[in-house]
C-alpha positions in Angstrom: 27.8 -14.7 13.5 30.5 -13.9 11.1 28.9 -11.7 8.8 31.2 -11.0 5.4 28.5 -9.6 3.5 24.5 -8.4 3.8 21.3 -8.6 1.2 18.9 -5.8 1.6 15.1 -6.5 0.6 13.5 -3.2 -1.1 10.3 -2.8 -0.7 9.2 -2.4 2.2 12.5 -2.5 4.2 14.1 0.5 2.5 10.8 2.8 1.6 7.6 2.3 2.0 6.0 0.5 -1.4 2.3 1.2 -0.9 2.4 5.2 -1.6 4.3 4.4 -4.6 2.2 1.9 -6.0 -0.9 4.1 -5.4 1.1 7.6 -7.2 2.0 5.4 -10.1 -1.6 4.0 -10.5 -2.6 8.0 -10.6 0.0 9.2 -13.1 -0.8 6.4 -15.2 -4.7 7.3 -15.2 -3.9 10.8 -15.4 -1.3 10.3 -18.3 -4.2 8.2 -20.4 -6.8 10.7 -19.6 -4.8 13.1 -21.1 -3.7 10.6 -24.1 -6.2 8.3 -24.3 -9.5 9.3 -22.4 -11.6 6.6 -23.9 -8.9 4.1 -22.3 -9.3 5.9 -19.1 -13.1 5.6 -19.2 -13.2 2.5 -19.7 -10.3 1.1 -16.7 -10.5 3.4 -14.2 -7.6 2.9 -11.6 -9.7 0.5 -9.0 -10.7 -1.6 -12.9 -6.8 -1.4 -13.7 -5.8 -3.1 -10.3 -8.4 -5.8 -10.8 -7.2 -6.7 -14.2 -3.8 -6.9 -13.1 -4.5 -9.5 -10.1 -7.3 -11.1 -12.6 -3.9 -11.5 -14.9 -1.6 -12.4 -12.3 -3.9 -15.4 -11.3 -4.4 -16.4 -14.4 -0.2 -16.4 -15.4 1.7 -18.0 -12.0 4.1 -18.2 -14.8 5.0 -14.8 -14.9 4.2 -14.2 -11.1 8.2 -13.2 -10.5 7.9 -10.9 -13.3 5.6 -7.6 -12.0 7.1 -5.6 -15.1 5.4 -8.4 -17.2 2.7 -8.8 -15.4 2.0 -4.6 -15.6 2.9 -5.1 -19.3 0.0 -7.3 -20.3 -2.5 -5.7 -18.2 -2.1 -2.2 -19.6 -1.8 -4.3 -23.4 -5.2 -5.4 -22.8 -6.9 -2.5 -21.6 -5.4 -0.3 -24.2 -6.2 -3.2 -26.9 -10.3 -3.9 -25.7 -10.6 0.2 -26.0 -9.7 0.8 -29.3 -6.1 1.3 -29.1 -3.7 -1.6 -31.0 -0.3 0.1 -30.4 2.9 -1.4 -28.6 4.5 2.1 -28.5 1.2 3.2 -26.3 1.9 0.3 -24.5 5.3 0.8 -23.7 4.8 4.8 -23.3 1.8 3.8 -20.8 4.2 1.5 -18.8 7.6 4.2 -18.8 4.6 6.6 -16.8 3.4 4.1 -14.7 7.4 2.5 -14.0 8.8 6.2 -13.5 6.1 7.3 -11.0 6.4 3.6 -9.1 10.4 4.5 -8.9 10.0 8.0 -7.3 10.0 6.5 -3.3 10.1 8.4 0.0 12.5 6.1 1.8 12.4 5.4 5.5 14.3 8.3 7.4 16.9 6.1 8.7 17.7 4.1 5.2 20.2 6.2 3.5 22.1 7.1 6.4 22.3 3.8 7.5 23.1 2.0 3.4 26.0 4.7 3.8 27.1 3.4 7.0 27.0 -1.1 6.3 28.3 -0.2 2.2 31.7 1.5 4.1 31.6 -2.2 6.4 30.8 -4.7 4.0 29.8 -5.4 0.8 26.1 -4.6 -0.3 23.4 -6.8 -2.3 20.1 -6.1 -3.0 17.5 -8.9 -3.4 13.9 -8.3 -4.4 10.6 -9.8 -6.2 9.4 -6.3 -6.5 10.8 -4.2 -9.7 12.3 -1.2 -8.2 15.4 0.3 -10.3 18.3 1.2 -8.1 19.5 3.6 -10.7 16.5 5.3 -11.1 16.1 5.8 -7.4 19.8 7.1 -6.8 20.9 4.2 -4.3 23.0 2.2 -6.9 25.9 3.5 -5.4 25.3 1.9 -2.5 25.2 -1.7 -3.8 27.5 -3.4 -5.4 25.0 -5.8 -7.0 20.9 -5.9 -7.2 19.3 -9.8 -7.6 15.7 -9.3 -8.8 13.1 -12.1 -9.6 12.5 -10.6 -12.6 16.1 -10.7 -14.1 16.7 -14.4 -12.6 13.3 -16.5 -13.2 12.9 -17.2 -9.6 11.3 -15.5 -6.7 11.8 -15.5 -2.8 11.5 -17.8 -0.7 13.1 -19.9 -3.6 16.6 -20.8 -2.5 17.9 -20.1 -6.0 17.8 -16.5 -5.8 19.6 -16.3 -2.3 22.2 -18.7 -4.0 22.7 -16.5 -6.9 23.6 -13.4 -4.8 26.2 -15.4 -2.6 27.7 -16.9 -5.5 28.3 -13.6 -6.8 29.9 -12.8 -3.8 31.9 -15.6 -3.8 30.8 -16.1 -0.3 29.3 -19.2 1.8 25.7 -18.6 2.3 25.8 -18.9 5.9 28.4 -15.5 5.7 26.1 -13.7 4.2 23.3 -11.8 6.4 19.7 -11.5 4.4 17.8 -8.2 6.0 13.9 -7.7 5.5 10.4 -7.0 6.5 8.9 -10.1 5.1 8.9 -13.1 7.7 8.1 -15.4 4.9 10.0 -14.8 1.8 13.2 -13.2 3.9 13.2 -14.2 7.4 12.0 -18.2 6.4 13.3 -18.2 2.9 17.1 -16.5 3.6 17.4 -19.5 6.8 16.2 -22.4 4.5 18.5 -21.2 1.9 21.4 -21.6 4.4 22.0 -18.0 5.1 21.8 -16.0 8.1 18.3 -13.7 8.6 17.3 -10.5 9.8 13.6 -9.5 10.5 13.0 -5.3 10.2 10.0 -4.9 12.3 9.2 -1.1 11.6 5.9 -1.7 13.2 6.2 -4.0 16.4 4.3 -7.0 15.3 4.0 -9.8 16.7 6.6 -13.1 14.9 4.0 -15.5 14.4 6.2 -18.4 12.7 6.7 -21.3 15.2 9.8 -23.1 14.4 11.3 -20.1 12.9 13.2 -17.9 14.2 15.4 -14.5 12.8 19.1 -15.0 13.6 18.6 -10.7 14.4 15.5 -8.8 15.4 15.7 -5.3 14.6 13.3 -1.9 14.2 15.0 0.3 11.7 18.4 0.1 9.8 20.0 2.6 11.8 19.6 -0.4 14.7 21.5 -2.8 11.9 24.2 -0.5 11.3 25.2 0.0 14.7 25.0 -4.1 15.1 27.4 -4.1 12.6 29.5 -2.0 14.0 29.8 -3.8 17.2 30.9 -7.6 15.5 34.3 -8.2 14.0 33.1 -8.4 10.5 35.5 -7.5 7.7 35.0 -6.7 3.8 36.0 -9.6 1.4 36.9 -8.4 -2.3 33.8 -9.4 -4.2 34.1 -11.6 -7.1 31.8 -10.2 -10.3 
């Protein structure tokens, strides 16, 4: 393989998403029992996450869009308990998006973002709404692809295509890394580029017909791949 550039999945492949989700669903009820306590009576966290997939189901529109979809389910709530006020709505969200952006990532991730952003250049591509920035691991990428921000959603070829146009690259240059076999391993090879699985937890690949161009445990494990192939940086065209 001639790797010129790689994609990074986020959740999941970098951190792990679950802890996150959960601390955010608590600062958010704490933050409305403190606010709002008839809101907080009324959608408990386990009657928050129900709305939320109840309104995810019932929008497939909005299913690349979590923000959104986190947007209209706390709109509601607030709204059925009394409470008809966008700037709650907005204030309930900035709790709930901070706490979701405060991630423990995987020991080996920063160490090894350091090490592949000095090789080649970095993209991020996610369905999930994580913010680089917020995190402090911008400055290891030198552009983020969300489904969000473009309309479309892994598998969906469109949003591999977008981050290799960006880098002005040929998809099958351009190595896709994550934990999901469907939406990166299957959707980065139908999309033309090459894939990399991150197995943290030794399962079993399950998809006949399919299989990851690289099979790897932790990103320390894809840096030191790297550095054994003659890859070289490209200058990337914004």
């Amino acid at each position: 393989m001639r790797i010129l550039a790689i994609s990074l999945d986020l959740d999941d492949t970098l951190w792990p998403v679950e802890p996150a989700i959960v601390a955010a669903e608590h600062a958010l009820d704490d933050w409305l029992r403190q606010h709002f306590p008839a809101v907080a009576q009324a959608w408990p966290i386990a009657a928050l996450r129900e709305l939320r997939d109840r309104i995810s189901a019932q929008r497939p529109d909005l299913a690349h869009d979590f923000s959104a979809q986190r947007l209209l389910s706390l709109r509601h709530a607030l709204r059925s308990a009394g409470v008809d006020s966008e700037h709650a709505v907005r204030a309930a969200f900035e709790v709930y998006f901070d706490a979701r952006n405060r991630v423990h990532c995987y020991p080996d991730a920063v160490p090894a973002l350091a090490a592949l952003a000095a090789r080649v250049p970095l993209v991020s591509i996610s369905n999930g709404n994580a913010d680089l920035a917020r995190i402090g691991l911008d400055r290891h990428f030198q552009a983020s692809f969300s489904a969000r921000e473009l309309g479309v959603a892994k598998p969906a070829a469109g949003i591999f295509h977008a981050a290799c146009d960006w880098l002005g690259l040929a998809p099958e240059h351009v190595l896709h890394v994550g934990d999901d076999p469907a939406l990166d391993v299957a959707g980065a090879r139908a999309a033309g580029l090459r894939s990399g699985w991150l197995n943290r937890h030794a399962a079993s690949w399950c998809h006949a017909g399919i299989q990851p161009d690289l099979h790897i445990h932790d990103l320390a494990e894809l840096a030191r791949w790297l550095d054994t192939h003659a890859c070289r940086s490209v200058p990337v065209q914004p």
